[in-house]
KOLSEVEX-708786 format. One record per atom (N, C-alpha, C): residue in one letter; x, y, z. Coordinates in steps of 0.2 Angstrom, whole numbers, padded with zeros to 4 digits, always signed. Layout:
BEGIN
AXYZ
...
//
This chain:
BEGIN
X-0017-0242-0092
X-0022-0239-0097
X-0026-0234-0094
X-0027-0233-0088
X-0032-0230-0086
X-0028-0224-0082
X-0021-0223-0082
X-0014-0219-0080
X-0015-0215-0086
X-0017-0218-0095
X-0016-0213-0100
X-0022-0211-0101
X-0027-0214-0098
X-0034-0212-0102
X-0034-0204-0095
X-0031-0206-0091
X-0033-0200-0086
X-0029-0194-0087
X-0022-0194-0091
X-0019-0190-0093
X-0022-0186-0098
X-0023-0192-0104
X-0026-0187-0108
X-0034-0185-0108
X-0035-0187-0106
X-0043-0184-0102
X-0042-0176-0100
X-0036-0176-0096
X-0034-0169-0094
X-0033-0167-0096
X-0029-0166-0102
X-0022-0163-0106
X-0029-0158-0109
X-0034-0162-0112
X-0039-0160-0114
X-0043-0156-0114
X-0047-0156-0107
X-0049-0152-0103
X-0048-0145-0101
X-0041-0146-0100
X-0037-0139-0095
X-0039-0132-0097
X-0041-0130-0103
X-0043-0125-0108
X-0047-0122-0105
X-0053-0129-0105
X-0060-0127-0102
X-0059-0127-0095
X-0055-0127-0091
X-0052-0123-0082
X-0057-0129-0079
X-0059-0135-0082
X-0061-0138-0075
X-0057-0144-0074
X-0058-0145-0065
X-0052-0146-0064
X-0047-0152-0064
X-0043-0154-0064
X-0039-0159-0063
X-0033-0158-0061
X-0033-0154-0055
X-0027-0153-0051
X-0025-0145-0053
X-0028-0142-0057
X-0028-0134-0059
X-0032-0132-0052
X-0029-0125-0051
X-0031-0118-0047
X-0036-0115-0051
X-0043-0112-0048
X-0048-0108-0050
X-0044-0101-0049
X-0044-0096-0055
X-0044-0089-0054
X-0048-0086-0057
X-0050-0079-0051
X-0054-0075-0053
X-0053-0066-0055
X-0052-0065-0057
X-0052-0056-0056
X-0055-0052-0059
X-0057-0047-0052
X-0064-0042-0052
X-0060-0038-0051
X-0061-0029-0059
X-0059-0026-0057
X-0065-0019-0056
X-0064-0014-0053
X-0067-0011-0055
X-0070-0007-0063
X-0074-0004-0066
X-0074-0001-0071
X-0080+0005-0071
X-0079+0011-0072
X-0085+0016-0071
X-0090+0016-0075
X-0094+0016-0072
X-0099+0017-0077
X-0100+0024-0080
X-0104+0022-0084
X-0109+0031-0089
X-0111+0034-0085
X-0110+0042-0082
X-0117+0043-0076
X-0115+0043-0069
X-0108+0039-0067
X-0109+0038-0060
X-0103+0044-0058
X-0106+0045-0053
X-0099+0052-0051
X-0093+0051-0051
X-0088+0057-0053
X-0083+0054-0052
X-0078+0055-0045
X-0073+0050-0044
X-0069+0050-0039
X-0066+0055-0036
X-0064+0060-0043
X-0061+0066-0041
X-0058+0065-0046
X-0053+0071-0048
X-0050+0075-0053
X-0044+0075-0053
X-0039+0072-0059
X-0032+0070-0060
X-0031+0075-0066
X-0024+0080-0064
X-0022+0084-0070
X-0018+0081-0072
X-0017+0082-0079
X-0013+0079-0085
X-0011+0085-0089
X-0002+0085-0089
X+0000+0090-0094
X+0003+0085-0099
X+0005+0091-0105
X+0007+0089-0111
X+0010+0094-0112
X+0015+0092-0118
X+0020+0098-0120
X+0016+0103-0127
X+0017+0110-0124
X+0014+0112-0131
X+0018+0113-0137
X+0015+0112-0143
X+0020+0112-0151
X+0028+0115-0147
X+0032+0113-0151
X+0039+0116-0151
X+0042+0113-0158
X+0048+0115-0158
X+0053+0113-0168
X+0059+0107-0161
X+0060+0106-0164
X+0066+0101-0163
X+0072+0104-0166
X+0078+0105-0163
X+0084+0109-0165
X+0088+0105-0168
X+0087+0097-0166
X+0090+0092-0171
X+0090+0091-0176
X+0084+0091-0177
X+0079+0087-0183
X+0074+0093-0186
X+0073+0095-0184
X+0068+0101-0187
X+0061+0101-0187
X+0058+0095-0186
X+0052+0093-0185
X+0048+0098-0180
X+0041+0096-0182
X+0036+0099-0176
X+0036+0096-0173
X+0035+0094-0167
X+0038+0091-0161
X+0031+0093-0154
X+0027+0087-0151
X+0025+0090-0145
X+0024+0085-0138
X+0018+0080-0138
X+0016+0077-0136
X+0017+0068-0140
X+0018+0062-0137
X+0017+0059-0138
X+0010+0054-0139
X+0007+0053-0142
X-0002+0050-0143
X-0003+0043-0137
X+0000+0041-0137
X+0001+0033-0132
X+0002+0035-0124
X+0005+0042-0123
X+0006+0043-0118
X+0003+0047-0113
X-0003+0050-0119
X-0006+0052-0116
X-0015+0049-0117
X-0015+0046-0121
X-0022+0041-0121
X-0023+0034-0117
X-0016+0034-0117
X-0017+0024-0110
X-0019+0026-0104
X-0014+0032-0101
X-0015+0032-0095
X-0023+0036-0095
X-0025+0040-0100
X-0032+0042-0100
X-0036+0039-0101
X-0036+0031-0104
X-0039+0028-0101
X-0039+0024-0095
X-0037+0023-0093
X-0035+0018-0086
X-0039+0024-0082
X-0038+0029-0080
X-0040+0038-0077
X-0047+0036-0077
X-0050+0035-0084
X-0057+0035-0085
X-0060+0032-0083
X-0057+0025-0085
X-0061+0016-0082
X-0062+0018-0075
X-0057+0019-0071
X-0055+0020-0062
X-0061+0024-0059
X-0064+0029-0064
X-0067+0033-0061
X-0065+0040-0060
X-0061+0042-0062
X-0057+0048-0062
X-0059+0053-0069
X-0060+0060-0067
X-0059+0063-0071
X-0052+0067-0074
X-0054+0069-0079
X-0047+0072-0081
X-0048+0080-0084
X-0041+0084-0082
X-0041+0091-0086
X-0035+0091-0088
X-0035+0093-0096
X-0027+0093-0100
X-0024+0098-0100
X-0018+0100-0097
X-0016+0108-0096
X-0011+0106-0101
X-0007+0111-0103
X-0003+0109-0108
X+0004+0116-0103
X+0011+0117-0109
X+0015+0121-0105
X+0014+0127-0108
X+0010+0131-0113
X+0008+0136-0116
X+0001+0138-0115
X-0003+0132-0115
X-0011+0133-0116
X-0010+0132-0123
X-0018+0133-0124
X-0021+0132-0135
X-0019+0125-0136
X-0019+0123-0144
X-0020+0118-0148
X-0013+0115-0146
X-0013+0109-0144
X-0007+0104-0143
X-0006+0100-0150
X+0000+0097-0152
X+0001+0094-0157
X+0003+0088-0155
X+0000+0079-0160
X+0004+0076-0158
X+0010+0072-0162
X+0017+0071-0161
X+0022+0068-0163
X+0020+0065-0169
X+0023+0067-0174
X+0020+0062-0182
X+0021+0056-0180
X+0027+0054-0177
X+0027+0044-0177
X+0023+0042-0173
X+0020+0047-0167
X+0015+0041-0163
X+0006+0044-0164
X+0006+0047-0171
X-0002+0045-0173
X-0002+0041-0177
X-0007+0036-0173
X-0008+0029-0179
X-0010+0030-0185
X-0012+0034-0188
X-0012+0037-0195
X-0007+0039-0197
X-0001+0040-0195
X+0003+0042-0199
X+0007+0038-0204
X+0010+0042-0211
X+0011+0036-0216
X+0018+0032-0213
X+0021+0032-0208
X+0027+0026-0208
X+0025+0022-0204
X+0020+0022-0201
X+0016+0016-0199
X+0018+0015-0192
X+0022+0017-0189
X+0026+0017-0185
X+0023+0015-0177
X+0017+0020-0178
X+0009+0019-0170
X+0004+0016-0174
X+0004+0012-0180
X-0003+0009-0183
X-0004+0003-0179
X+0000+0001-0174
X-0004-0004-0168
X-0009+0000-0162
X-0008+0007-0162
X-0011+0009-0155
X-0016+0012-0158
X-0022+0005-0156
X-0027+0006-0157
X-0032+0013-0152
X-0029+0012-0146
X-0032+0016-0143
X-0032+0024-0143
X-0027+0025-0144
X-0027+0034-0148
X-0030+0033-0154
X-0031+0028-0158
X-0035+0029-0164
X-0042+0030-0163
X-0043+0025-0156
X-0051+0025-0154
X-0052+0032-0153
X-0045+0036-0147
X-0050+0043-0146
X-0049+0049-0152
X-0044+0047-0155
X-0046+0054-0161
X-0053+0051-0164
X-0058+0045-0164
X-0065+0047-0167
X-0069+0052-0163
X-0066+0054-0157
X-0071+0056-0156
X-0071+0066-0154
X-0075+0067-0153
X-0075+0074-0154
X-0071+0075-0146
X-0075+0075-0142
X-0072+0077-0136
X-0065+0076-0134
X-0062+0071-0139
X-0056+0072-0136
X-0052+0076-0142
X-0053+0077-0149
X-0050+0083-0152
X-0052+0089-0149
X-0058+0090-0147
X-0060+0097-0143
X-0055+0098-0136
X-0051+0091-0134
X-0046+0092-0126
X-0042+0095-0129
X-0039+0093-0137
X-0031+0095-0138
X-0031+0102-0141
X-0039+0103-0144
X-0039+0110-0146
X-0038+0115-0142
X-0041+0115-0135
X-0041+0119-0130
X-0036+0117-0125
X-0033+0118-0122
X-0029+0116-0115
X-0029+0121-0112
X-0031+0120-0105
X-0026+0128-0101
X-0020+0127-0101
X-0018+0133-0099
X-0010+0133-0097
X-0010+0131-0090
X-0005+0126-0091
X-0002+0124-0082
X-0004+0128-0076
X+0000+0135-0076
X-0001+0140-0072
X-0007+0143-0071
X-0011+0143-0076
X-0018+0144-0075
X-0023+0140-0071
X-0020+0134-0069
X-0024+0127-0066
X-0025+0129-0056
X-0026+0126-0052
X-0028+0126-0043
X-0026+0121-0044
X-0019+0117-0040
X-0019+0111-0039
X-0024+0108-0033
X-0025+0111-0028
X-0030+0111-0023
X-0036+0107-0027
X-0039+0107-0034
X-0044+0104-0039
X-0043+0098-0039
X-0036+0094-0039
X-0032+0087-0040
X-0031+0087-0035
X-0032+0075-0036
X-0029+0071-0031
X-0024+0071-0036
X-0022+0072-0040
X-0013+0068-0044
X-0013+0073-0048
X-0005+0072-0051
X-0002+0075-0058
X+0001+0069-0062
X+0000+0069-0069
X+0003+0064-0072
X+0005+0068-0078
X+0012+0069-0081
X+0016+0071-0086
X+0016+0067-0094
X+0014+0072-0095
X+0013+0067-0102
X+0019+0067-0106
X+0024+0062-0109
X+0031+0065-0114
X+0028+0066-0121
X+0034+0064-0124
X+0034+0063-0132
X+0043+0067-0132
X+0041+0071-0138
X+0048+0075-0142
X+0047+0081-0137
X+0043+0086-0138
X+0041+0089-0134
X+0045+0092-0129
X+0044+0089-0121
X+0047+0090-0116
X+0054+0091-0115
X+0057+0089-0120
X+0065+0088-0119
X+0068+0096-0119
X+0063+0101-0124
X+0064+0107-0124
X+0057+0111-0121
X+0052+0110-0117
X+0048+0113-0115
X+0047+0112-0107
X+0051+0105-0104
X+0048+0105-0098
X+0057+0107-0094
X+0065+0104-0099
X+0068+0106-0097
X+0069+0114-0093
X+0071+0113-0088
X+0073+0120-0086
X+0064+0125-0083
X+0060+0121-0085
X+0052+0125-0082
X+0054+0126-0074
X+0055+0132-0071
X+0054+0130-0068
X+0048+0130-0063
X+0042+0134-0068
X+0035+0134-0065
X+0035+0129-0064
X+0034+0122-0070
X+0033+0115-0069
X+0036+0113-0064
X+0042+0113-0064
X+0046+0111-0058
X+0040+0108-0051
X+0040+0117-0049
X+0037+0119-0043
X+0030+0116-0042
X+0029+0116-0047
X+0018+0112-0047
X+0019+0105-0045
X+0023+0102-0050
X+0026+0096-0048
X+0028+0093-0044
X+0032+0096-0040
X+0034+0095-0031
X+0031+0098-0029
X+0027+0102-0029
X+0021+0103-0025
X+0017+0098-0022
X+0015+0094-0029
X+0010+0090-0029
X+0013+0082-0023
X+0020+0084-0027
X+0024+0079-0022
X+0024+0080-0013
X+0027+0083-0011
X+0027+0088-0005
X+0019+0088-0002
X+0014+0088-0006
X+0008+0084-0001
X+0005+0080-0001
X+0007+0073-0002
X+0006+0068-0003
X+0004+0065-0008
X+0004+0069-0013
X-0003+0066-0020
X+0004+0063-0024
X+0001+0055-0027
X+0001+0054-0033
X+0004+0059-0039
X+0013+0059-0038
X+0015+0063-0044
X+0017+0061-0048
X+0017+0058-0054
X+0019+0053-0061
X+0024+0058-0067
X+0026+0054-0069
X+0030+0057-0076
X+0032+0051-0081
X+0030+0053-0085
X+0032+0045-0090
X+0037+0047-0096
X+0040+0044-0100
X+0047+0043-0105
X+0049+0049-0104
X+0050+0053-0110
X+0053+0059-0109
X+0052+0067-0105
X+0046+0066-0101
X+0043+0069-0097
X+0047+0070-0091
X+0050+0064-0089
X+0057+0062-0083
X+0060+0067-0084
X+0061+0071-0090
X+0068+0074-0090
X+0068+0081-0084
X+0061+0081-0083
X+0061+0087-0077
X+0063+0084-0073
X+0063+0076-0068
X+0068+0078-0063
X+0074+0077-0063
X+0076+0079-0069
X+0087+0083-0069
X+0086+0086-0064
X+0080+0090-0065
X+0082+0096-0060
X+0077+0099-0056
X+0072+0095-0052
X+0066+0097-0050
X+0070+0099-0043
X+0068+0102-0038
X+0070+0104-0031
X+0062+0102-0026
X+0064+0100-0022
X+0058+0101-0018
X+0060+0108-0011
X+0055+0110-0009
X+0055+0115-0004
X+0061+0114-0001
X+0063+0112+0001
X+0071+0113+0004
X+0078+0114+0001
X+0075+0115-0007
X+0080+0114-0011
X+0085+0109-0012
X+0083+0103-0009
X+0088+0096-0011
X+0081+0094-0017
X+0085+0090-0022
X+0081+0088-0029
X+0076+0083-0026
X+0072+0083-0032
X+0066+0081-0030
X+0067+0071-0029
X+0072+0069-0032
X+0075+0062-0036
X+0080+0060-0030
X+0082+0064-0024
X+0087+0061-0019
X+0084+0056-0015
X+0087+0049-0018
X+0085+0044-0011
X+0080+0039-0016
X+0078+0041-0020
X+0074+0039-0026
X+0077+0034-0030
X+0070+0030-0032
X+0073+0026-0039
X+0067+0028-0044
X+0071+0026-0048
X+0066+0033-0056
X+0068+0028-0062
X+0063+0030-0066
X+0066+0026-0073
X+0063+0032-0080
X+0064+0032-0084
X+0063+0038-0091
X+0066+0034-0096
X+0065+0036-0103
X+0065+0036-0108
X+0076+0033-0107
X+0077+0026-0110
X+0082+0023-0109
X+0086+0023-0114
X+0094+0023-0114
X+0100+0025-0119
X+0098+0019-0125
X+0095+0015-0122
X+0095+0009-0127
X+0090+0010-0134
X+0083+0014-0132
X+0080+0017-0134
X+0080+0021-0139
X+0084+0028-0136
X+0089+0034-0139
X+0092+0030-0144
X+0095+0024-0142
X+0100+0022-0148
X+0095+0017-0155
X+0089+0017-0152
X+0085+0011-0157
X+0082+0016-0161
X+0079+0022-0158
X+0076+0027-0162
X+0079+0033-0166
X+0087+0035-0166
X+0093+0036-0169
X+0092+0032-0175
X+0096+0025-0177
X+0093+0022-0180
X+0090+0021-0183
X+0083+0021-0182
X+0079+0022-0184
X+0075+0026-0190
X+0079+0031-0189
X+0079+0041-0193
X+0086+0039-0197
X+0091+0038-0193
X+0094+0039-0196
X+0098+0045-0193
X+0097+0047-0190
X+0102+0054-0186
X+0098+0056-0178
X+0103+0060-0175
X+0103+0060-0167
X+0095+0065-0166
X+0091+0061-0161
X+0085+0062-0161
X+0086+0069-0155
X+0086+0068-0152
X+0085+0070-0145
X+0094+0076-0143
X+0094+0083-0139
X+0099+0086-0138
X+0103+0084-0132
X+0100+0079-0128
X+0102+0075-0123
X+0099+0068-0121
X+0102+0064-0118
X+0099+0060-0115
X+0097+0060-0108
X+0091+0057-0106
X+0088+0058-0098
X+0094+0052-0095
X+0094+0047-0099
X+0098+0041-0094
X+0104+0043-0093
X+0108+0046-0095
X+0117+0049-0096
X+0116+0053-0092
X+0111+0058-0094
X+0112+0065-0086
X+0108+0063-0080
X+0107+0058-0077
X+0102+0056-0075
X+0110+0051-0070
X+0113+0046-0075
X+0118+0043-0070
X+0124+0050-0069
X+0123+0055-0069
X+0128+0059-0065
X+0126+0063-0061
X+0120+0060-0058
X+0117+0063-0053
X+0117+0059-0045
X+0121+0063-0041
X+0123+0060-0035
X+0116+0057-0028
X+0118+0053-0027
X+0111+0050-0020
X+0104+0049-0025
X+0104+0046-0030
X+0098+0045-0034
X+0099+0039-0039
X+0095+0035-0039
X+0095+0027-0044
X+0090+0026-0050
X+0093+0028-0055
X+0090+0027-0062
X+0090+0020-0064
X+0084+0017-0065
X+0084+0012-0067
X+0081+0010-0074
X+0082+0005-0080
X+0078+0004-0085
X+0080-0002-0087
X+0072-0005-0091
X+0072-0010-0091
X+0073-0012-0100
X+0071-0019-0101
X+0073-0020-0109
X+0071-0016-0113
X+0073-0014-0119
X+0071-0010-0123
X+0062-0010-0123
X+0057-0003-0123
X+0053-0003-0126
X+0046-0007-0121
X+0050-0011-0116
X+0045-0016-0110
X+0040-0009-0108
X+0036-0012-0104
X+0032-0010-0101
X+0033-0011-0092
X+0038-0004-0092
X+0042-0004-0086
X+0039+0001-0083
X+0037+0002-0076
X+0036+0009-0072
X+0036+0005-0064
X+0039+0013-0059
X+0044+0010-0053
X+0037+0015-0050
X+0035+0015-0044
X+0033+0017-0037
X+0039+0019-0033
X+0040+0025-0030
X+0046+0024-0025
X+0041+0031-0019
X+0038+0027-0014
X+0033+0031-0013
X+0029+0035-0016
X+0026+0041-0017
X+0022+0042-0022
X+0023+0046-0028
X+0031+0044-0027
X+0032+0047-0035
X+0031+0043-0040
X+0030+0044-0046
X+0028+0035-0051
X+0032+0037-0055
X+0035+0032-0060
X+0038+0034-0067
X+0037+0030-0071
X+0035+0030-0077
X+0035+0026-0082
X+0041+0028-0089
X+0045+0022-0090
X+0049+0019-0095
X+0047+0026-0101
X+0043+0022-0105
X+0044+0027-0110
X+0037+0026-0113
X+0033+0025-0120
X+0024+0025-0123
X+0021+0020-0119
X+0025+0013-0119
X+0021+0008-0118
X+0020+0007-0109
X+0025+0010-0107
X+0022+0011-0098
X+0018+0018-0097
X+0014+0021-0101
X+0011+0025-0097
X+0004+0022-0095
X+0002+0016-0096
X-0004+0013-0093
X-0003+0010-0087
X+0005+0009-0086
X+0006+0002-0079
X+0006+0010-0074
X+0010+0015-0076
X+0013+0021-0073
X+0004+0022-0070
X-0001+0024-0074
X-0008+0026-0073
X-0011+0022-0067
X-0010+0015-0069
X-0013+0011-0063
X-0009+0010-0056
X-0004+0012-0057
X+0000+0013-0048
X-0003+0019-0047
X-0006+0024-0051
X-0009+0032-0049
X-0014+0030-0046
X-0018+0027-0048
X-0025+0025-0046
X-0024+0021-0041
X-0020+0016-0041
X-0018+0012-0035
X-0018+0015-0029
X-0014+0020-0029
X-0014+0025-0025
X-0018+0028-0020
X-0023+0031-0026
X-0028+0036-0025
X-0032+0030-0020
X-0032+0024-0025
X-0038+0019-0021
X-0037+0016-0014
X-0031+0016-0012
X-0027+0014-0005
X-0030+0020+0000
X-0030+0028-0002
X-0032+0033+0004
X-0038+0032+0007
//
């Protein structure tokens, strides 16, 4: 009797963490406050407005891809400047503002939080252009996707060069879903690719094939996974559809596609925080 009363005594308890053969945990994270300096300065691009040749759509930035990792950036301590690949008003992809009518981003609260605010419609109104930025200003770069990149960042090869730049001296260089598709063809200084010896993850065929479906006709004028496994000495990886997937392979980062760019954000800061 006193074998069930002590059983169920626990079973009971366990909720409330005291103990009966349960482990105590705790986790302290950092969080910045209002006011306190910051760590230093992370660039952020985005793609500016472009048309989609498949679909006809206005086409630019992703909303999830660039407000998750913005905030993870913020919390950390880190500031941020949004450059875009034209400069001026960036746009973001119909299906990832949560106001939009197919409801499609109406869970992502947190780009809903920051269009309330002014300062961050005043980031999208203004950008600089990429090439107008010092990278010497940054400890990181982080790539923002969406539709966007697949026709603004292919073939860049300004971008190319800022972003193995950034590689090339030790900083923190991140790219998340469709943003990957620059390293098709990134080079670093010696002209071997930036992606040789590397394992990398982007925007997955599984994905392409969900969001196809989706519409109802072919989204995208390539995929990053296809042209990606034809690429020799380099390992493309991806995880189940739509997870929140992003790989480290020394300081290059990658994240999956909308829902990894916060995991991709916190291996930046991870990062920064180890030097």
């Amino acid at each position: 009797m006193n074998k069930i009363f002590r059983f169920i005594t626990c079973f009971s308890i366990v909720a409330m963490a005291i103990s009966c053969g349960s482990k105590l945990q705790e986790e302290i994270k950092y969080v910045h406050s209002h006011g306190m300096p910051f760590k230093g300065k992370i660039l952020m691009i985005a793609s500016s407005p472009s048309v989609s040749k498949q679909t006809g759509w206005p086409i630019g930035f992703w909303g999830a891809e660039l407000t998750h990792p913005l905030r993870v950036f913020q919390e950390s301590g880190y500031e941020v400047d949004l450059a875009s690949t034209e400069g001026g008003k960036i746009i973001m992809d119909a299906y990832s503002d949560p106001t939009h009518e197919s409801g499609y981003s109406a869970h992502d609260i947190i780009t809903l939080g920051y269009l309330q605010k002014k300062e961050f419609n005043d980031m999208l109104a203004n950008t600089k252009k990429f090439t107008d930025v010092n990278p010497e200003d940054y400890v990181a770069i982080f790539l923002v996707g969406g539709q966007g990149p697949m026709y603004t960042y292919k073939g860049n090869k300004e971008l190319q060069n800022l972003f193995a730049g950034f590689y090339e001296s030790g900083k923190p260089t991140a790219a998340v879903c469709h943003s990957t598709t620059l390293l098709l063809d990134a080079k670093k200084s010696d002209g071997s690719l930036l992606v040789s010896g590397k394992t990398w993850t982007g925007f997955a065929d599984s994905e392409e094939d969900y969001s196809d479906k989706t519409v109802g006709m072919k989204i995208q004028p390539y995929r990053i996974q296809e042209e990606a496994n034809k690429l020799k000495g380099t390992t493309f990886r991806a995880a189940e559809a739509f997870s929140s997937y992003a790989i480290q392979d020394g300081n290059l980062i990658t994240g999956q596609q909308q829902n990894s760019g916060a995991a991709a954000a916190e291996m930046v800061v991870a990062s920064l925080n180890s030097k």
